[in-house]
C-alpha positions in Angstrom: 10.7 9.5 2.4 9.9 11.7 -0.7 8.4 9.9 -3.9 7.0 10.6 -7.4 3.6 10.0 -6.1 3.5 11.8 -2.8 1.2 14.5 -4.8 -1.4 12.0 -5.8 -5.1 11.8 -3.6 -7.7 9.1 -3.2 -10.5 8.7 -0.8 -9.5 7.3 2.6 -12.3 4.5 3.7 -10.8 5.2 7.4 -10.9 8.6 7.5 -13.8 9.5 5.0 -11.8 12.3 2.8 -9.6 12.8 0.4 -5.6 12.2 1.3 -2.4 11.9 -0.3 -0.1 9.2 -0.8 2.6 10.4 1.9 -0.1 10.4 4.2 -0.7 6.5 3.6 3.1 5.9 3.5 3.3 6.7 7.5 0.2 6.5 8.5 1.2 3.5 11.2 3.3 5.2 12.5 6.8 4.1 10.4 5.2 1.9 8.4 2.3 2.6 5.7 -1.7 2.3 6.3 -2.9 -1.2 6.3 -5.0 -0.3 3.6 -2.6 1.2 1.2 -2.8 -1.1 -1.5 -6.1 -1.7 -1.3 -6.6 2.3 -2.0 -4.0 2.7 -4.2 -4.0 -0.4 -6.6 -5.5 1.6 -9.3 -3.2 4.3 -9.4 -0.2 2.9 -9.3 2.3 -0.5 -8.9 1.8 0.3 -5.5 2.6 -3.6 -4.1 6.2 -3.1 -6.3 6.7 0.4 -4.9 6.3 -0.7 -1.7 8.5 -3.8 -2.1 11.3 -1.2 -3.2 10.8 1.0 -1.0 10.6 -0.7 2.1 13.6 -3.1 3.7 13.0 -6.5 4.3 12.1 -5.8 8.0 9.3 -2.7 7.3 8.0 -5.4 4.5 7.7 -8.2 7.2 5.9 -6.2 9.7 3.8 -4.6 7.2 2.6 -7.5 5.5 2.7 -9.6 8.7 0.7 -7.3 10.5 -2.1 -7.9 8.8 -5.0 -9.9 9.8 -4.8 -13.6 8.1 -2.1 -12.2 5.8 -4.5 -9.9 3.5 -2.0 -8.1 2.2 -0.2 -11.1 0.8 -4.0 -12.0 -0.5 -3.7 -8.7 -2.5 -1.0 -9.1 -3.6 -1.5 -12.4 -4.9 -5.3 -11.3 -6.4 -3.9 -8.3 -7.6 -0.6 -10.5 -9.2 -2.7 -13.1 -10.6 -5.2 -10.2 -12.4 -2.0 -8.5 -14.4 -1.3 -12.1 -15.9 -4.7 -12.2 -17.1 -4.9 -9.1 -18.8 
């Protein structure tokens, strides 16, 4: 899948260098890194992008696959932060 942000680069924690958001996006194969919003929060919506660009069964075994749910943690952190500000 091609997006607007496909261009944009961060520092991977995994891999130690610098890589673009594509990468992220399939980095588990069909589903995006583990890590992606954790990266990427900064940048971008990147929990909304994700949310549109992903059907309900990538989004299920994306946030499902993580261990005790941290990407619904994020979310929720990151969520409860934007109503703060």
């Amino acid at each position: 899948m091609k997006t607007e942000h496909d261009h944009k680069l961060t520092r991977c924690p995994k891999l130690g260098d610098e890589i673009n958001f594509a990468y992220c996006l399939r980095e588990a194969g069909d589903l995006p890194c583990s890590r992606i919003i954790q990266c990427w929060f900064r940048s971008f919506d990147v929990t909304s992008f994700l949310k549109n660009h992903l059907n309900k069964d990538e989004w299920s075994r994306f946030a499902g696959g993580q261990s005790g749910n941290k990407v619904a943690s994020l979310i929720e952190i990151i969520e409860k932060s934007k109503r703060q500000k």
